[in-house]
N, C-alpha and C positions, 0 to 999 in steps of 0.2 A: 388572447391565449396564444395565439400565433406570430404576435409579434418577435422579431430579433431581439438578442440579449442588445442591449445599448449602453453606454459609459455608464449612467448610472448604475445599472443591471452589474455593470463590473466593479464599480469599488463598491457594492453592497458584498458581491462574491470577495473582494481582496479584504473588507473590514471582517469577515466574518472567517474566513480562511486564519486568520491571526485569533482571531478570539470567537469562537460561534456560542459562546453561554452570555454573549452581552444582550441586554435588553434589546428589544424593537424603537425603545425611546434613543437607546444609547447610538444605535446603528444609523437609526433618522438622523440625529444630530451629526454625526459624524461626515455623512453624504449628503446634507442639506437636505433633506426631505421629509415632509410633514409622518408623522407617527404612522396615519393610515395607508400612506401611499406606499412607504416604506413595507409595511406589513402584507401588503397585497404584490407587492413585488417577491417580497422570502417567499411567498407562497407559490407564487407562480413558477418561481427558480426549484420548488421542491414539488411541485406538481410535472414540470417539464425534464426532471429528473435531473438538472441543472447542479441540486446540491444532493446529489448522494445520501448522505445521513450528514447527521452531525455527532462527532465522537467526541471521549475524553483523550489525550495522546498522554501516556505515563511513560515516565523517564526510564527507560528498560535498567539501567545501574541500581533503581532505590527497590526495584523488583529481583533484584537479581540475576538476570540477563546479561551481564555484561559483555558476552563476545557476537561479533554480528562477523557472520562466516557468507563468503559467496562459495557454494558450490556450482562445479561447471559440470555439466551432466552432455555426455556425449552416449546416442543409441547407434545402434545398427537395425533396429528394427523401428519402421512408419506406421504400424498395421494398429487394424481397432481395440485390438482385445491392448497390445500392448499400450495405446494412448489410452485406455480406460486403468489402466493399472496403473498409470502414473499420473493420470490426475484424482484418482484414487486417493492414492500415498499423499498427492499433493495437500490436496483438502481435508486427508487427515491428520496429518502432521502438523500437531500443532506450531512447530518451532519454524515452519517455512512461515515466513512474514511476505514473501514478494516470489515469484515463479515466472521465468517468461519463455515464451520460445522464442530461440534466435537464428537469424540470417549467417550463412558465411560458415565459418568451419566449428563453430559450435552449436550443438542442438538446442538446450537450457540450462537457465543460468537459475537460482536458488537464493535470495535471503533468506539467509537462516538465524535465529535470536536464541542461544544460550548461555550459558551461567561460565561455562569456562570449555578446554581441548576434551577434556573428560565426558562432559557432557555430548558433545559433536560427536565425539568416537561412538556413543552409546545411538544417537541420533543417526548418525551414518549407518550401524550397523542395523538399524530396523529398515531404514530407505534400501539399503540392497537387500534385503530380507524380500520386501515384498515387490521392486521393483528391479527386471535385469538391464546394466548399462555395459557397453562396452570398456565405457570409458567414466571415472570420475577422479575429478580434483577439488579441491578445496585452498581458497585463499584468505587468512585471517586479516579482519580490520586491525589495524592497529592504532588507526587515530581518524574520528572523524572531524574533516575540516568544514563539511557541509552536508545536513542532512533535513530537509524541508519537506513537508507536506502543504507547500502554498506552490499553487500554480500561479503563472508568470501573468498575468489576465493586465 
């Protein structure tokens, strides 16, 4: 249980990061390793919190999502009540996809997933509803060239 993650450990992690609904037979084969050994490793990766969950990822366009907005979110204010109010808003806004705080001259940065500018307007105006910033901008995607949820292992 303590052992380190090991190459095999990682292209079990890179086969499954591209596809996590393949069999344990499928994955064994894949990595060279026998079904059970195979199985007792997923397990230990999802025991050692290694893999997260495993999701479905839907194409945000065949949902209706089509625009993914970064908003840039500048505070003046550091204090409790206000970080409780804006991870608040964070965690309940459904349309934030990603949130981070950041170093350097901006505070947080926002993925946001909606349907069109219309919808963002609507979205913006609930986030400063319940959250005060000094400062916000918004920069629309217009094309993405790269967009992955497979870490580089």
């Amino acid at each position: 249980m303590n052992r380190k993650m090991d190459e095999i450990d990682r292209r079990i992690l890179r086969v499954l990061q591209r596809d996590a609904s393949l069999s344990v037979d499928a994955v064994a084969e894949r990595v060279h390793l026998s079904r059970n050994a195979c199985w007792r490793r997923i397990k230990t990766l999802e025991e050692k919190k290694i893999i997260a969950r495993r999701v479905a990822l839907v194409t945000p366009e065949a949902v209706g999502l089509d625009l993914t907005v970064f908003v840039l979110v500048r505070t003046n204010r550091h204090d409790a009540e206000w970080l409780t109010l804006f991870d608040n808003a964070v965690q309940t806004l459904p349309e934030i996809i990603g949130a981070h705080r950041m170093s350097g001259d901006l505070d947080y940065i926002l993925q946001v997933r909606v349907a069109c500018v219309a919808a963002y307007d609507k979205f913006y105006q609930r986030l400063i509803a319940r959250v005060p910033v000094s400062d916000i901008s918004a920069s629309f995607v217009m094309d993405d060239i790269k967009c992955t949820t497979e870490l580089p292992l």
